[in-house]
PANURO-157633 format. One record per residue (C-alpha): residue number from 1; x negated, y, z. Coordinates in Angstrom, 1 decimal. Layout:
! residues N
<seq NUM	east X	north Y	up Z>
...
END
This chain:
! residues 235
<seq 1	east 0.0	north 0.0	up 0.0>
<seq 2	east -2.6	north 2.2	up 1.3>
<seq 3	east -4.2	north 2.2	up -2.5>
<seq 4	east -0.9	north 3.0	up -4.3>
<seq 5	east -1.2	north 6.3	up -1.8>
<seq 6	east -4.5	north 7.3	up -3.3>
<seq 7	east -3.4	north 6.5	up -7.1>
<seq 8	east -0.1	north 8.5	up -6.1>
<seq 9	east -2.2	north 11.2	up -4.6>
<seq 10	east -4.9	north 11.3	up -7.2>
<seq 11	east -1.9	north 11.6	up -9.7>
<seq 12	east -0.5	north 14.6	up -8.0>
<seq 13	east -4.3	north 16.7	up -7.6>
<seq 14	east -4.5	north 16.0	up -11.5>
<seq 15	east -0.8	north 17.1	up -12.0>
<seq 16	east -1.1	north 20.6	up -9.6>
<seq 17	east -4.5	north 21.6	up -11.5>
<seq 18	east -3.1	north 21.3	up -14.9>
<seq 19	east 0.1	north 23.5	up -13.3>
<seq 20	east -2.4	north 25.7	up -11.9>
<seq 21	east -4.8	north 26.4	up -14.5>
<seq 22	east -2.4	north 26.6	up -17.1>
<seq 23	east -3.9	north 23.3	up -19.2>
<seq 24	east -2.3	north 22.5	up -22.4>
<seq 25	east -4.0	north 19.6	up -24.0>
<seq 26	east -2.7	north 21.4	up -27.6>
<seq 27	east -5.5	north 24.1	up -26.5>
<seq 28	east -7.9	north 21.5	up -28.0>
<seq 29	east -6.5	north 21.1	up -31.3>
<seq 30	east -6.2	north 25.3	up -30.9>
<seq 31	east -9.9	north 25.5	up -30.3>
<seq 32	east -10.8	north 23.2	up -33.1>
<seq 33	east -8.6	north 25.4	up -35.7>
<seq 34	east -10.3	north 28.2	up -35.0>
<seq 35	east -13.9	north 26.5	up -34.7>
<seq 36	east -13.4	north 25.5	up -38.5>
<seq 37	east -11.9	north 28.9	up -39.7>
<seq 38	east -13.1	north 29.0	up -43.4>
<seq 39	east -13.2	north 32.8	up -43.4>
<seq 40	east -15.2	north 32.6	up -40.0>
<seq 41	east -17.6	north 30.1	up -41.4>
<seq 42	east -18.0	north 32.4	up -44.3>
<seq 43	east -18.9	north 35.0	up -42.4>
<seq 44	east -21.5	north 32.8	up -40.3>
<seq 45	east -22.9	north 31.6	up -43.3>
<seq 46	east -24.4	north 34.6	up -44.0>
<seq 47	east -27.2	north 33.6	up -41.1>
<seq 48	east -30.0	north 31.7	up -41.0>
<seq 49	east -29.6	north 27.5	up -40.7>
<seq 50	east -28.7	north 25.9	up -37.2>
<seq 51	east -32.5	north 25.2	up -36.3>
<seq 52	east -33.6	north 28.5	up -37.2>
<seq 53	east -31.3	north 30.3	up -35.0>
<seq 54	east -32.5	north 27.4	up -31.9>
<seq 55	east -36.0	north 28.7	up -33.1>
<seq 56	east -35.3	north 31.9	up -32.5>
<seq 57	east -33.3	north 31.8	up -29.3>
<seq 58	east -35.7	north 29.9	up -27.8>
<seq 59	east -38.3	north 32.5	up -28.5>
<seq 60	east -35.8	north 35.2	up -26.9>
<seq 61	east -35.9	north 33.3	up -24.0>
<seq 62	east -39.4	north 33.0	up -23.9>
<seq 63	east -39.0	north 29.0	up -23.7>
<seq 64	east -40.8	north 27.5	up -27.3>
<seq 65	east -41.8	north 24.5	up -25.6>
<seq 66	east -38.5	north 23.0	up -26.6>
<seq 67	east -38.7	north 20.2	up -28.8>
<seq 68	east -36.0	north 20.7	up -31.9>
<seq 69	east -34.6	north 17.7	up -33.6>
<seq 70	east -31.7	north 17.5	up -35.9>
<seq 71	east -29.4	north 14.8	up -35.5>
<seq 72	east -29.2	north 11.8	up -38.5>
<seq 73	east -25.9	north 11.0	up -37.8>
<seq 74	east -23.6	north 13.2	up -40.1>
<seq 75	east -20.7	north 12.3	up -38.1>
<seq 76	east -22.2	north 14.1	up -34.9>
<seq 77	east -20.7	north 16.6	up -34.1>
<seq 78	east -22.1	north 17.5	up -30.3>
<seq 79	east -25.2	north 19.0	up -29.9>
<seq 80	east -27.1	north 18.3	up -27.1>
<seq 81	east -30.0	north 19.4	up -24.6>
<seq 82	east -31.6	north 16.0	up -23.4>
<seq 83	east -33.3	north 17.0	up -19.9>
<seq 84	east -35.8	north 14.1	up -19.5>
<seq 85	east -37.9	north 14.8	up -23.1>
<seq 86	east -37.0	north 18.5	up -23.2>
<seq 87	east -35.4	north 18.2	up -26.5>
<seq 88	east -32.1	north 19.9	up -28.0>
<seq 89	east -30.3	north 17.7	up -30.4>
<seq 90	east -28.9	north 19.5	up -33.0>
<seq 91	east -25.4	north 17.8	up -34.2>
<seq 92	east -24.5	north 18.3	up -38.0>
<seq 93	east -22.0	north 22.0	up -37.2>
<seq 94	east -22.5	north 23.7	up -40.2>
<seq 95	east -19.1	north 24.1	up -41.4>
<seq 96	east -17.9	north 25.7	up -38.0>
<seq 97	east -18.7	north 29.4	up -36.9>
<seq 98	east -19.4	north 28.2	up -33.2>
<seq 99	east -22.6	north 27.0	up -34.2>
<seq 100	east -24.2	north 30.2	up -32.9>
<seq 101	east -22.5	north 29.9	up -29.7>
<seq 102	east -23.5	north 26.2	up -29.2>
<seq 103	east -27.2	north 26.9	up -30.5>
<seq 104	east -27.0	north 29.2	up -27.4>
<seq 105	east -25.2	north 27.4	up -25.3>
<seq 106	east -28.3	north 24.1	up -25.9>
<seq 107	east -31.0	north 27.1	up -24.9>
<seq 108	east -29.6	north 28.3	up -22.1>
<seq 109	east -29.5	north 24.4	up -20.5>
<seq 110	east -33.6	north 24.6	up -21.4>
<seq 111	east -34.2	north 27.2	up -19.5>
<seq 112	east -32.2	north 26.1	up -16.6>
<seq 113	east -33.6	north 24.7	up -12.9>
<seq 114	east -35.7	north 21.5	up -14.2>
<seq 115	east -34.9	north 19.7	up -10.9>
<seq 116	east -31.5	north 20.4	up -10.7>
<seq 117	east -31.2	north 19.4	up -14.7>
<seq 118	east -33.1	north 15.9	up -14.2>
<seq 119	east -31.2	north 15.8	up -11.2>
<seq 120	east -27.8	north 15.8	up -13.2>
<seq 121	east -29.4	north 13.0	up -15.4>
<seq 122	east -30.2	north 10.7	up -13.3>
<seq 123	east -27.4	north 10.9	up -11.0>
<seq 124	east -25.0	north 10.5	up -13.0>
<seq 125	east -26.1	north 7.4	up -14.5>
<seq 126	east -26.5	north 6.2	up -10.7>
<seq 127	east -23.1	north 7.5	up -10.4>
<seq 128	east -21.6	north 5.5	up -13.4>
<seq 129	east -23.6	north 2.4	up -12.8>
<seq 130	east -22.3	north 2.3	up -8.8>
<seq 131	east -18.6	north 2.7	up -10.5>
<seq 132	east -19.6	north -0.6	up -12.7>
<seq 133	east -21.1	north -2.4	up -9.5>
<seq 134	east -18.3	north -1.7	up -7.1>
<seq 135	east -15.4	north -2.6	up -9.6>
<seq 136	east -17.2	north -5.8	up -11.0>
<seq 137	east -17.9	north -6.9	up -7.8>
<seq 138	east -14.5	north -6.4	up -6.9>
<seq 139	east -12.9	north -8.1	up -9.6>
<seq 140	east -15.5	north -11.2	up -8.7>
<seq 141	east -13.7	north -10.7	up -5.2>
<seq 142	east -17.5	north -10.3	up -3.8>
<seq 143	east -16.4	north -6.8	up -2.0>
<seq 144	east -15.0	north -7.2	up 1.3>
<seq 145	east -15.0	north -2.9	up 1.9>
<seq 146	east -12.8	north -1.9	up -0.9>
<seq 147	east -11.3	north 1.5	up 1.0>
<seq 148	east -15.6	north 2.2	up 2.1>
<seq 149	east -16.7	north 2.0	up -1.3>
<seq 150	east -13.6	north 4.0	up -2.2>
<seq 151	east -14.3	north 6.9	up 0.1>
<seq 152	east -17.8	north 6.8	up -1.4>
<seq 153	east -16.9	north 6.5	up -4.8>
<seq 154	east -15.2	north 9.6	up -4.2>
<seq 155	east -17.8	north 11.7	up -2.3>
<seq 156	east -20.2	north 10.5	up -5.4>
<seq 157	east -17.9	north 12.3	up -7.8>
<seq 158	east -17.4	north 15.6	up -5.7>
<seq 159	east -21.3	north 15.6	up -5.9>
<seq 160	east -21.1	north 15.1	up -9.9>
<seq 161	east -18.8	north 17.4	up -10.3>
<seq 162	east -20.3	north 20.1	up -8.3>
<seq 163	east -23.8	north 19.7	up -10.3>
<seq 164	east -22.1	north 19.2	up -13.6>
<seq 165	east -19.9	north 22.2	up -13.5>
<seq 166	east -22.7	north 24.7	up -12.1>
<seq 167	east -25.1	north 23.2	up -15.5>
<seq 168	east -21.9	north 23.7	up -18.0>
<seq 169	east -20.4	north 27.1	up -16.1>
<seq 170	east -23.8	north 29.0	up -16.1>
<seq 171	east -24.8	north 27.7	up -19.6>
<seq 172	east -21.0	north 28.6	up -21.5>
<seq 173	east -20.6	north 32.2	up -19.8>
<seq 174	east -24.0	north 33.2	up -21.1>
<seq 175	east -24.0	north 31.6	up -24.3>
<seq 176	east -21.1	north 34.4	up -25.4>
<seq 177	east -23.5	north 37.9	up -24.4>
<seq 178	east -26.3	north 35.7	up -25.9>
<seq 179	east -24.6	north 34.9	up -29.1>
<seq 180	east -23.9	north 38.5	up -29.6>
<seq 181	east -27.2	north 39.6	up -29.1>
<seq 182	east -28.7	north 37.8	up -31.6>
<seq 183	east -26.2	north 38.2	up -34.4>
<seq 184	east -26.3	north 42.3	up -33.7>
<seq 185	east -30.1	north 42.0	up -33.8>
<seq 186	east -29.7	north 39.8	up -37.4>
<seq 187	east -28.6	north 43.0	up -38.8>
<seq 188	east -27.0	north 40.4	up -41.7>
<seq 189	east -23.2	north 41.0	up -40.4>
<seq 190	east -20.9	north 44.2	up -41.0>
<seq 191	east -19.6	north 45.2	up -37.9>
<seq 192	east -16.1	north 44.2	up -38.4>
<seq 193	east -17.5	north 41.0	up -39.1>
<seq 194	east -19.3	north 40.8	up -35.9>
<seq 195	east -16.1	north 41.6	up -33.9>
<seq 196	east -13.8	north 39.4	up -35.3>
<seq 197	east -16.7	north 36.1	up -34.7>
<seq 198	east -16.6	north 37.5	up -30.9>
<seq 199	east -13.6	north 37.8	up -30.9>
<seq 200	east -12.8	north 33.9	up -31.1>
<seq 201	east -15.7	north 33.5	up -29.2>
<seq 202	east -14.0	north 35.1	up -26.5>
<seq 203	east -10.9	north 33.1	up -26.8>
<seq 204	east -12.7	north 29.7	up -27.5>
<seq 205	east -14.8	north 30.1	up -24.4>
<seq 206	east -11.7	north 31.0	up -22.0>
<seq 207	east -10.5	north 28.2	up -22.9>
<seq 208	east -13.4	north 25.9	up -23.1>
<seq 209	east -14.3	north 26.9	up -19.2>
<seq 210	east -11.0	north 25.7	up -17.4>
<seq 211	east -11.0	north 22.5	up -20.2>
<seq 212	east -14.2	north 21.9	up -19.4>
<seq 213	east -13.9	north 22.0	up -15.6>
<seq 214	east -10.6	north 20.0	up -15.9>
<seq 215	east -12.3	north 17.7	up -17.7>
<seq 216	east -14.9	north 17.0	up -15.3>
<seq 217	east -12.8	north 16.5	up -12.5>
<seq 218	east -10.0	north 14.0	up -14.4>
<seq 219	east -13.3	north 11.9	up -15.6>
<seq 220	east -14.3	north 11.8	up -11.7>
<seq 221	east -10.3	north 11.1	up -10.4>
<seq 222	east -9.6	north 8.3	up -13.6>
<seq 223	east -12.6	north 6.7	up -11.9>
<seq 224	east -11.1	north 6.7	up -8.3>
<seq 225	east -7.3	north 5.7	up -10.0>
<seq 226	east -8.9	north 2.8	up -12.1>
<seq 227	east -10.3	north 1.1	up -8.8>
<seq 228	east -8.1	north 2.1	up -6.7>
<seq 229	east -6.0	north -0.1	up -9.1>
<seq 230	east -8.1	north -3.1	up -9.4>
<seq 231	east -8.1	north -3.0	up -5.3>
<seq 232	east -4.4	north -2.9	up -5.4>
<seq 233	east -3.9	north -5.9	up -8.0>
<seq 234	east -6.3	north -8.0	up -6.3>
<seq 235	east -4.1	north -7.6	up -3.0>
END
C-alpha cells in the first residue's frame, strides 16, 4: 500500500508543477517550428559555418583549448560538450537558426567549474547504474529494503537534479546575451534582421528553461514511480 502512496504522490508533484509552471508539452512542437523557420535560417545563413562560430566563441571566452569535432551522424541533431575529453560535439543543425544559440550554449559548458562538470558526469552514471542495480535486484527478489533504497533513490535524484539544473540554467541564460554579441560584432546581419533572430531566441529560451527544468525533474520522479512499481507488484 505504502508504495501505491509514493506512485500517487509522485503523480501529483509532477501534476502541480506542470499547473504551476504553465507546461504545455505542444511548447515542443512550438519551439521546433520556430527552430526551423526557413526565413530565419535564411537570415543565419548569412554567417559563417557551425564550427567556425565554436571557433570563434571559444576564443571570446578566452578558452581555445577546446577540442571541436563535428558529429558523423547526419541524423544528430544535439550537440554536445563532453566534460571528460573536453570536447564539443557539434550535431549536423544547419538548417535551424538556433545553431548560434547552441554553439554558445556548448561554450559556455567549457568554461564552466571543471569539478562540478566531471562531477555531473560521473554521478549521473553512478546515479543511473544504482537505478539498474536496485530494480534488477529487486525483480530477482535479492532486495529485502525496498522502502531504504527508495528513500535513497530519491535523495540521489534531488542531488542530480540540483547539479544538472545549475550546469543547464547557467549555460541557457548566457547563451542568449552571448549569441547576440557575436552576431552584432559579425557585422553580416541588417539590424532588423538581428532583432527578429533575438527575438525567437528570446521566446525559444523562456521556454526551453521551465522545459528543461521539468524535464529534469520527471526523468528523476519516472525513476522513483517505475520502482516504486516493481516493489508494489512483487508484493
Amino acid at each position: 500500500m505504502e508504495y501505491l502512496i509514493v506512485i500517487g504522490i509522485c503523480i501529483i508533484f509532477l501534476g502541480i508543477l506542470k499547473f504551476a509552471w504553465s507546461i504545455k508539452f505542444s511548447d515542443i512542437k512550438k519551439m521546433k517550428e520556430i527552430g526551423y523557420d526557413k526565413e530565419l535560417n535564411e537570415i543565419t545563413n548569412k554567417l559563417p559555418e557551425n564550427k567556425e562560430i565554436c571557433k570563434t566563441i571559444l576564443k571570446k571566452l578566452h578558452n581555445e583549448k577546446v577540442k571541436m569535432k563535428e558529429s558523423e551522424d547526419k541524423e544528430n541533431k544535439t550537440s554536445l560538450y563532453i566534460a571528460i575529453s573536453d570536447t564539443i560535439l557539434i550535431a549536423n543543425i544547419n538548417d535551424t537558426f538556433t545553431r548560434v544559440q547552441t554553439m554558445a550554449h556548448e561554450c559556455l559548458h567549457s568554461i564552466q567549474n571543471r569539478r562540478t562538470l566531471l562531477f555531473n558526469f560521473i554521478y549521473s552514471n553512478i546515479y543511473f547504474i544504482y537505478f539498474l542495480c536496485i530494480c534488477i535486484l529487486s525483480l530477482l527478489r535479492l532486495n529485502e529494503h525496498g522502502m531504504l533504497h527508495l528513500f535513497i533513490l530519491t535523495i540521489l535524484g534531488v542531488i542530480y537534479y540540483t547539479i544538472r539544473s545549475y550546469l543547464e540554467m547557467d549555460a541557457m541564460t548566457k547563451a542568449k546575451f552571448l549569441a547576440k554579441e557575436y552576431i552584432e560584432e559579425q557585422g553580416k546581419l541588417t539590424k532588423e534582421e538581428e532583432n527578429k533572430i533575438l527575438d525567437k531566441y528570446e521566446i525559444i529560451n523562456e521556454i526551453g528553461i521551465k522545459m528543461t527544468n521539468y524535464q529534469l525533474i520527471m526523468n528523476c520522479t519516472i525513476k522513483i514511480i517505475l520502482y516504486a512499481i516493481i516493489l508494489n507488484f512483487l508484493g
